[in-house]
N, C-alpha and C positions, 0 to 999 in steps of 0.2 A: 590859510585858515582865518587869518584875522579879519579880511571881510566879510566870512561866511558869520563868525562873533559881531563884526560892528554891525551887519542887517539883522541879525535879531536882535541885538538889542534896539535898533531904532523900531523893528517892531514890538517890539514892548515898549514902545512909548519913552526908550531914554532922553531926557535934558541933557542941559549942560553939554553939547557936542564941543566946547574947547576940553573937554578934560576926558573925553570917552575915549579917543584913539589911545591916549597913555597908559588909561587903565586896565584895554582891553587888552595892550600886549606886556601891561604888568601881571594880571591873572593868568594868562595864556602860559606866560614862564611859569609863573607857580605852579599851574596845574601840571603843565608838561614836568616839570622838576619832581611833583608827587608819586607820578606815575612808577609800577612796576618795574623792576629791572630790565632792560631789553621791550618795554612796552614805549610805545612813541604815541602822539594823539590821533593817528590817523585810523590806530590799532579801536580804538573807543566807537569807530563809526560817526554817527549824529549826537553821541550823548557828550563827546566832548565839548563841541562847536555851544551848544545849547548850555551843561553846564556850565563856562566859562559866562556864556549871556547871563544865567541865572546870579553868578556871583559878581559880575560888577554893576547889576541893576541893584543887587540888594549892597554893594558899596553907594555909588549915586544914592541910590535913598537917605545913608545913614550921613553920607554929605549934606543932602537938601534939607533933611530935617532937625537939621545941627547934631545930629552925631546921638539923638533921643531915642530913635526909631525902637521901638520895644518895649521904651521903659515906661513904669506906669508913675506919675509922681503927683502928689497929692498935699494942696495946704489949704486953711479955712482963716478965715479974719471975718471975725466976727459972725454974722448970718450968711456969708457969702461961701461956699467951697469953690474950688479948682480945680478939676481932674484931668491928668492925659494919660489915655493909655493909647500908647501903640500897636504895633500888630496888624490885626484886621485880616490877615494872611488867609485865613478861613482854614487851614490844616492845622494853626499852633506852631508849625517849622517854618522857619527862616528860609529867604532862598536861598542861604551857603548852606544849611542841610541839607534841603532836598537837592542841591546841586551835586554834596559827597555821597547822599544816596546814590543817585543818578551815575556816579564814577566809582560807585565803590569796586565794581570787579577788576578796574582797572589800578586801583590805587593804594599803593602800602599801606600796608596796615596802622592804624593811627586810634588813638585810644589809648585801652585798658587792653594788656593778650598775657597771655598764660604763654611762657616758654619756657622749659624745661622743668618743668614741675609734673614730679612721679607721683602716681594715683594716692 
């Protein structure tokens, strides 16, 4: 499975190929380690291969862009401002969201849950 993860991520354009192989079988473990009791990644189909892409392209970015990606930071001297805002995603979600979207049928539950609370 991890070269079906390294081609998509080279299809989505990842850099940095010294650091892609480690990441992608550092994500690969966490994902498989999230997953349902008795669920394994093969159980997920194509959405695991691809979420696992989505989450370490959206690492490399926040590598490339020094660790900013997202944020919006803003100073003025004088007549001059500075603005950066991150993003650009066009949905508002990160790709490690849309990636736990992507696995949520397959993946413990994580959040906010309600358990054992009588009506």
């Amino acid at each position: 499975m991890t070269e079906q993860i390294l081609a998509l991520c080279r299809a989505m354009g990842a850099g940095r190929e010294e650091l892609l192989l480690p990441l992608v079988q550092a994500v690969e473990g966490l994902l498989a380690g999230r997953l349902k009791e008795g669920a394994v990644p093969e159980d997920c189909g194509p959405a695991f291969p691809l979420a696992a892409a989505m989450l370490v392209m959206d690492r490399l970015s926040g590598m490339t862009e020094g660790g900013n990606a997202g944020e919006v930071t803003s100073f003025t001297v004088g007549d001059l401002s500075v603005r950066r805002e991150g993003g650009g995603g066009g949905s508002g979600r990160s790709l490690s969201a849309q990636a736990e979207g992507l696995l949520a049928p397959w993946l413990e539950d994580t959040g906010f849950v309600f358990q054992g609370v009588e009506g």
